[in-house]
N, C-alpha and C positions, 0 to 999 in steps of 0.2 A: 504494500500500500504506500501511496506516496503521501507527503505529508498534508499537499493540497487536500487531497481526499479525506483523509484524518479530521479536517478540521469542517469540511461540507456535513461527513457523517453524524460526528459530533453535536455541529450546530443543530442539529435536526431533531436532538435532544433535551438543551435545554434554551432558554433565552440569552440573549446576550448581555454582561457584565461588564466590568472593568474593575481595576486594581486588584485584584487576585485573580489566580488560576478559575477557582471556584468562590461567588459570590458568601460571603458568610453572614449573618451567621449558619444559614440552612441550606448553603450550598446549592439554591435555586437556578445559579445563573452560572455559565463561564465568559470568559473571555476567548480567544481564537487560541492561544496554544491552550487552553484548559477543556474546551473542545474538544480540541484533536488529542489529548491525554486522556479524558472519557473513552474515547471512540476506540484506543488500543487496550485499553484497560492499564492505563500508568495512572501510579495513586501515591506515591512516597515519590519527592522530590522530582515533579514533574519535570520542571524546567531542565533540570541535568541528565533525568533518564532520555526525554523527548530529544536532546541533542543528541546522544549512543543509537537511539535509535536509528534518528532523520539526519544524517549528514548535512541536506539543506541548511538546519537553521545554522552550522557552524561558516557559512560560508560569506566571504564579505563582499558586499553591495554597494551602489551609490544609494543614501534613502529617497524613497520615492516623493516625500514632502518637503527633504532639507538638504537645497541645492548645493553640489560639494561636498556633503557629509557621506562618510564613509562608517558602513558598520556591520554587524552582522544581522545576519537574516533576522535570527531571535529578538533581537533589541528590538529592527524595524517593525517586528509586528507586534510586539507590546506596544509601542508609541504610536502604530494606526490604530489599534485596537481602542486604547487608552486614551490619547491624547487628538488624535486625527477623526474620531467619530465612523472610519471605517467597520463598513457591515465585515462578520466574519467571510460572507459569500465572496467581497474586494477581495479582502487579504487572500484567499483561496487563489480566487483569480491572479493576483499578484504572485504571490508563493507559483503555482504551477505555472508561468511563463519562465522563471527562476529555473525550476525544476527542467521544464524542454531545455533554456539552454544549456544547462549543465549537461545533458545527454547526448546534444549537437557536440559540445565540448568533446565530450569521451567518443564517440563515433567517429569525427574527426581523426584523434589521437589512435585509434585502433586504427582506422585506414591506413594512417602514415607511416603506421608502425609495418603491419601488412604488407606494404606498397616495398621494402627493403628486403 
């Protein structure tokens, strides 16, 4: 499952939150990686298992709201989640264009490697 996905299946589940993984006190709501933590079944230290997981979020980006800033995938989708009012559906759609090009990247890289 890619992480995109994670976070579609997730949302389907509860409403959307912000400042924690899962809204508290009664844990009604998530955010987009608490979401996609639901949806794999990660429940103890979300944010660090979710990175072992999904390679994506370790990867750095330019952010999509903060022209010039550089950072990692995770950061940027706490601060759309949190700070930019992005639906979990955006970030999804964001995260999985991420995810194609990372796999253009490797396809790439097997060709060339191939091609010798």
């Amino acid at each position: 499952m890619l992480f995109s996905e994670a976070i579609r299946l997730g949302s389907m589940l509860k409403p959307q939150g912000k400042g924690l993984l899962s809204s508290f006190p009664d844990h009604a709501k998530t955010c987009a990686m608490g979401a996609a933590a639901e949806a794999v079944g990660v429940t103890e230290c979300a944010h660090y298992s979710l990175g072992n997981i999904f390679p994506v979020l370790k990867e750095e980006i330019s952010h999509p709201e903060q022209e010039g800033i550089k950072c990692k995938v995770s950061w940027a989708i706490w601060q759309l989640n949190d700070m930019y009012d992005w639906s979990r559906e955006r970030i999804a759609d964001w995260v999985e264009e991420i995810e194609r090009d990372t796999a253009r990247r490797r396809e790439s890289v097997n060709e060339a490697v191939e091609s010798k």
